[in-house]
C-alpha positions as CSV (number, residue, x, y, z in Angstrom):
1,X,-14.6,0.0,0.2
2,X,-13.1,1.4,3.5
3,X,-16.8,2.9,3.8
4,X,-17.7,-1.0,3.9
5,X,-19.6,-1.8,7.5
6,X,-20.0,-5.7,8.5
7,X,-22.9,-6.6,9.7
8,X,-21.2,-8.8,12.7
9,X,-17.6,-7.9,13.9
10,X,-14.6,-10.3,12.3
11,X,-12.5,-11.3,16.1
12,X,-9.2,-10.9,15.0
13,X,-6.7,-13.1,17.6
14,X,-2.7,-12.7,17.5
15,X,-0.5,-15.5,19.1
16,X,2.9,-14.3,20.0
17,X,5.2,-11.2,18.8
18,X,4.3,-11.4,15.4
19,X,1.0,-12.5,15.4
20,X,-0.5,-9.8,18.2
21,X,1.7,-7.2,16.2
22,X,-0.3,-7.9,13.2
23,X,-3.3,-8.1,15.3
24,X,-3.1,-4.6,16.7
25,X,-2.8,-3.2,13.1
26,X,-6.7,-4.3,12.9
27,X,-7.8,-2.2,16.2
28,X,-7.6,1.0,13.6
29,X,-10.7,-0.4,11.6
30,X,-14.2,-0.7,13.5
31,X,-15.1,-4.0,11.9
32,X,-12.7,-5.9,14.0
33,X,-12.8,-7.1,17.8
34,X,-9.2,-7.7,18.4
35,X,-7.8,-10.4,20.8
36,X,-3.6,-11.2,21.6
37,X,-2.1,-13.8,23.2
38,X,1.9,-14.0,24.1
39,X,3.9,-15.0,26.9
40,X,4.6,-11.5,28.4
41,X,2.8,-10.1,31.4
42,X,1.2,-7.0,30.1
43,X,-1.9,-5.1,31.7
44,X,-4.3,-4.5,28.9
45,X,-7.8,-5.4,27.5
46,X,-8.5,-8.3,25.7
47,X,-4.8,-9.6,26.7
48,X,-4.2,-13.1,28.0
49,X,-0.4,-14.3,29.3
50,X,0.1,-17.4,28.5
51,X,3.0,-19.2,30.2
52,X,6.4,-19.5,28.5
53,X,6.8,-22.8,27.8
54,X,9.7,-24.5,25.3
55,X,8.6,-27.9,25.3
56,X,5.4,-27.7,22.3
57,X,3.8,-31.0,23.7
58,X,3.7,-29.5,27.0
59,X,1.2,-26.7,25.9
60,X,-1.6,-29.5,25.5
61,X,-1.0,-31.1,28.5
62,X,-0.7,-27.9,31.1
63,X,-4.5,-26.7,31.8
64,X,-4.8,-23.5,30.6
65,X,-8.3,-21.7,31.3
66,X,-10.0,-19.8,28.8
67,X,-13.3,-19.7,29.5
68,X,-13.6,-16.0,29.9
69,X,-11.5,-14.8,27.6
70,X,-13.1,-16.4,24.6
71,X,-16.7,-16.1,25.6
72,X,-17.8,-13.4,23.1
73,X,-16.2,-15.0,19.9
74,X,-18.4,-16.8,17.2
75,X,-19.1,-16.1,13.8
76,X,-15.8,-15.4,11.7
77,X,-12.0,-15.2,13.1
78,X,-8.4,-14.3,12.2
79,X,-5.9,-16.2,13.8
80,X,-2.4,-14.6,13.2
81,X,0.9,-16.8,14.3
82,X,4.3,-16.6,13.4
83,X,6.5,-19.9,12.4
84,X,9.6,-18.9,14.0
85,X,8.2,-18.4,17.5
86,X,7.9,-21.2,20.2
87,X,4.8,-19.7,21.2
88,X,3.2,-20.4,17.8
89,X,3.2,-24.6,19.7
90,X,0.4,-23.2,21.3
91,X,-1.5,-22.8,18.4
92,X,-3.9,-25.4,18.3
93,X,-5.0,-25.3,22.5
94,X,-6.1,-22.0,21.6
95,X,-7.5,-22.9,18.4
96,X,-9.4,-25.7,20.2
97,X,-11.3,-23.1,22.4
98,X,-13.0,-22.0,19.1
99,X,-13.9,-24.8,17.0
100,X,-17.2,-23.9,16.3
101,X,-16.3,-20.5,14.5
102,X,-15.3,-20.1,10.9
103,X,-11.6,-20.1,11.5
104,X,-9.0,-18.2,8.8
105,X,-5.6,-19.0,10.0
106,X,-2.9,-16.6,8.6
107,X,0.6,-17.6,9.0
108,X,3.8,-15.8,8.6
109,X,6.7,-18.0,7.4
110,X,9.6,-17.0,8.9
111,X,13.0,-16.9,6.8
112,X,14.8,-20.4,7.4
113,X,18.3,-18.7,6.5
114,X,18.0,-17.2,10.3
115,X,16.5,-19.7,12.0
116,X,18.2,-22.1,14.7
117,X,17.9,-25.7,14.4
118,X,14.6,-25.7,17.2
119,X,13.0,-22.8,15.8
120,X,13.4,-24.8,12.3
121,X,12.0,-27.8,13.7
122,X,9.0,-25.8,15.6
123,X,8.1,-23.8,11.7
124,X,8.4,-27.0,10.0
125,X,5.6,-29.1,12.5
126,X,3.0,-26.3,13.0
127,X,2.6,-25.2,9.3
128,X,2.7,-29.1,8.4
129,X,-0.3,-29.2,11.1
130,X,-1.8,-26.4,9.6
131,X,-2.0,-27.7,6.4
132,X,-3.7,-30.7,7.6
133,X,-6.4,-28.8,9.8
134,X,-7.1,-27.0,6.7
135,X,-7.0,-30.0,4.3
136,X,-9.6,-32.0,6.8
137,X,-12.1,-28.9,7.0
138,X,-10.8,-28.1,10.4
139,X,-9.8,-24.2,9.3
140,X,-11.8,-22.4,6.8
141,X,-8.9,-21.6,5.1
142,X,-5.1,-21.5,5.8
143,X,-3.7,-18.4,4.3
144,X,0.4,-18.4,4.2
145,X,2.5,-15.6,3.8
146,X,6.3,-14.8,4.0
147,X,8.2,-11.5,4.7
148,X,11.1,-12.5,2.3
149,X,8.8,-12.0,-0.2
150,X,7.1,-8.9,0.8
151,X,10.0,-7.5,0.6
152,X,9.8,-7.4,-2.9
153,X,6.7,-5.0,-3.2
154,X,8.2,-2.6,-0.2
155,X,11.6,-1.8,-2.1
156,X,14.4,-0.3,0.5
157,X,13.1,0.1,3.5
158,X,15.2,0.5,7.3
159,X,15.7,-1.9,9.3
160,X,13.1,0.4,12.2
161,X,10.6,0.2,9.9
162,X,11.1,-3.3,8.3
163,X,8.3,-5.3,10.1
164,X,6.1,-2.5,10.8
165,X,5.7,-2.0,6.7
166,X,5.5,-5.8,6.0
167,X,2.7,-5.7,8.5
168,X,1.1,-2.7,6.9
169,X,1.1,-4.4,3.9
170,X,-0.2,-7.9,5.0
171,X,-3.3,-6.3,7.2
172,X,-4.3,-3.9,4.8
173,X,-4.5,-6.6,1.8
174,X,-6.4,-8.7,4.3
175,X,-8.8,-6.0,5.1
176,X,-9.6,-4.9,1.8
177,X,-10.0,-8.6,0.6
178,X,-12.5,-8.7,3.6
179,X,-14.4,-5.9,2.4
180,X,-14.6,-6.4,-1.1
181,X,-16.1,-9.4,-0.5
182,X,-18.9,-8.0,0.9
183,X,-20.0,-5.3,-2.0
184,X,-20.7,-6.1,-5.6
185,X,-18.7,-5.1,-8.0
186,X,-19.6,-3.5,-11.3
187,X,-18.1,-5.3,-13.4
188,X,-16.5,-9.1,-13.2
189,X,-17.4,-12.9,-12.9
190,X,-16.3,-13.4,-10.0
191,X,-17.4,-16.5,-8.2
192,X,-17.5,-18.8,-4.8
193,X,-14.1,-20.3,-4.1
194,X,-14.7,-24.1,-4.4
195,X,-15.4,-26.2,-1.2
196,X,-11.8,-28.1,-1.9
197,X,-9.6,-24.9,-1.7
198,X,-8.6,-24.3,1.8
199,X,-4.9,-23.2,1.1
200,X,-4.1,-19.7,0.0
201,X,-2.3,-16.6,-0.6
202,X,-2.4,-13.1,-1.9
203,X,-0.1,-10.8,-4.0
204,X,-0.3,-7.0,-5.5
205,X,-0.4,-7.2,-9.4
206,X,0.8,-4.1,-11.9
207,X,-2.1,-2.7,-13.3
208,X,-0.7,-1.8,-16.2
209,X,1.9,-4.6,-16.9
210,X,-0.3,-7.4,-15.0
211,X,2.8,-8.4,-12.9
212,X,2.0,-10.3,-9.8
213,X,4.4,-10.2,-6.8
214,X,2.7,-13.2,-4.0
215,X,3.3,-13.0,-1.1
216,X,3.8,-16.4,-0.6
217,X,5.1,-19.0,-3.7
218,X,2.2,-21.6,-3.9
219,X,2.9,-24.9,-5.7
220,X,0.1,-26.1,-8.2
221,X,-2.1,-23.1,-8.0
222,X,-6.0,-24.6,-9.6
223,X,-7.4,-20.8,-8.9
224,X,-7.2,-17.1,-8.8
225,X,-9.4,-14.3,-8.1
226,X,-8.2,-10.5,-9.3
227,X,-9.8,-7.8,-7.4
228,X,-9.3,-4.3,-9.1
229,X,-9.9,-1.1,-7.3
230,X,-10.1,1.8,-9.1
231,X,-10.8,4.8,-8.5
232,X,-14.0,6.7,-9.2
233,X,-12.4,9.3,-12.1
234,X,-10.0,6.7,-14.0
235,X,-13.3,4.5,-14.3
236,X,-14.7,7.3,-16.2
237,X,-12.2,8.5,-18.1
238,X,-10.2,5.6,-19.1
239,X,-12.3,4.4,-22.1
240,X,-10.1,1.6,-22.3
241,X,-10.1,0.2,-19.1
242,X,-11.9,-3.2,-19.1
243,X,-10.1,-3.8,-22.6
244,X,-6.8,-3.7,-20.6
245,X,-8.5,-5.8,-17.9
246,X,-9.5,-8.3,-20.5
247,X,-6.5,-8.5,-22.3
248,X,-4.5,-8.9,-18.6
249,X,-7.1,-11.8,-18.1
250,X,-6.2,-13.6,-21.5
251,X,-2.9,-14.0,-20.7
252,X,-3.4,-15.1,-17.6
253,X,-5.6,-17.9,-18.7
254,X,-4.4,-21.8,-18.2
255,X,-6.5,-24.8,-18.7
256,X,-5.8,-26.2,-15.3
257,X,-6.4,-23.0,-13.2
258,X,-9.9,-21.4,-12.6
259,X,-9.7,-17.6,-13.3
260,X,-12.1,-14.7,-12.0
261,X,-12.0,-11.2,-11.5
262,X,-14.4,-8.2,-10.6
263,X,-14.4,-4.5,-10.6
264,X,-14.4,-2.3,-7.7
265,X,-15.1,1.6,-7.8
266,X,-13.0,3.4,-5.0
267,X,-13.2,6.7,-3.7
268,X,-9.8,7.4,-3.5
269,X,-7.7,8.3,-6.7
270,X,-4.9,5.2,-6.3
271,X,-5.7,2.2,-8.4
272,X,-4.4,-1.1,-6.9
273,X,-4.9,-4.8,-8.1
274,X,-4.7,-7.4,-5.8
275,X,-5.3,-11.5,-6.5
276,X,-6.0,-14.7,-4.1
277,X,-4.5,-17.8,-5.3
278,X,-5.4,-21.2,-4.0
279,X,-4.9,-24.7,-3.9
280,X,-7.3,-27.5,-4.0
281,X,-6.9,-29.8,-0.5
């Protein structure tokens, strides 16, 4: 799958620490056009400042001009934004410069436990936005994920590397989602999400035990998709492969939640599992 080549680039934007962090984890892939915007002054390409402003209803009413930094991006986009930043309130006058493209919002929920009171009060009115963009058909979809727990699937890990890892993990799940999607797999039903499901998340699952770990905890979950990738030589030899896959699939069935999966040959040796769950809007 990392062979995979898009026909048109994805424009991956990052709002703020976390989100342009996340965003420059996508300049290593050539399927990506990557865009970040945060409050620092910094000389680079593709970089916009914007100004550092506290109040969130004052973002929509300063006069920000974008016209030339957004006038290649159509087609598909990322938008990556972290909850706990006061940046992320300016979320939706970027957003409005790109209506007409297919928008995938990712957002990072921030741990509460270390929040102040206006960083609390800034998560809790963007993600409720968010959800409400995504619900009216604003967003394409509204993918939600949360460090806490990531954490789970990382193990012990230092405090240098803590968000560098949870990042790792987040953009290549993402990416390999992205390109899945665009190759057939050789064995599955998978099918088109349904028009209704805008809100989202994704989670590593034990091949062998079927044990998901999400990465975010979705409420009232009405579908999941399981993407296998495995690698070239187990496909061969494991004569008992799809029977596992089957079996794994049985017990995850539940009369109120649509269930797919598909098959995906890989040319490396590690074999990974990894599902999208959704809600309906």
């Amino acid at each position: 799958y990392e062979k995979c080549r898009m026909k048109d680039k994805i424009t991956v934007i990052g709002l703020g620490n976390c989100g342009c962090a996340l965003a420059s984890k996508f300049e290593a892939y050539p399927q990506y056009r990557v865009l970040k915007l945060d409050k620092h002054p910094v000389r680079a390409r593709r970089y916009f400042c914007l100004p550092a402003l506290e109040e969130p209803e004052r973002y929509e009413k300063t006069n920000i001009d974008f016209k030339n930094f957004f006038t290649k991006v159509n087609g598909e986009v990322l938008f990556f934004v972290g909850g706990s930043g006061m940046i992320s309130n300016a979320s939706l006058v970027v957003l409005s410069q790109i209506k007409n493209c297919k928008i995938q919002v990712v957002y990072v929920k921030p741990d509460r436990l270390f929040l102040s009171e206006i960083r609390t009060l800034t998560d809790n009115l963007v993600f409720n936005v968010f959800q409400q963009y995504a619900r009216s058909g604003v967003f394409e979809e509204l993918l939600i994920v949360n460090n806490t727990e990531i954490e789970k699937l990382l193990g012990d890990v230092s405090v240098v590397d803590y968000y560098n890892n949870i990042n790792d993990a987040v953009v290549y799940s993402i990416h390999t989602l992205n390109s899945l999607k665009r190759m057939t797999p050789i064995f599955g039903n998978l099918s088109k999400r349904l028009e209704v499901s805008r809100i989202s998340t994704v989670g590593k699952v034990d091949l062998e035990t079927g044990k998901e770990t999400l990465f975010f905890s979705l409420d009232k979950v009405r579908e999941k998709s399981y993407y296998y990738i495995i690698g070239k030589k187990h496909i061969e030899e494991d004569k008992n492969l799809l029977k596992k896959i089957k079996e794994q699939m049985r017990k995850k069935y539940e009369p109120t939640i649509k269930i797919s999966f598909g098959i995906f040959e890989s040319d490396i040796d590690e074999n990974f599992v990894l599902c999208v769950c959704l809600l309906y809007t």
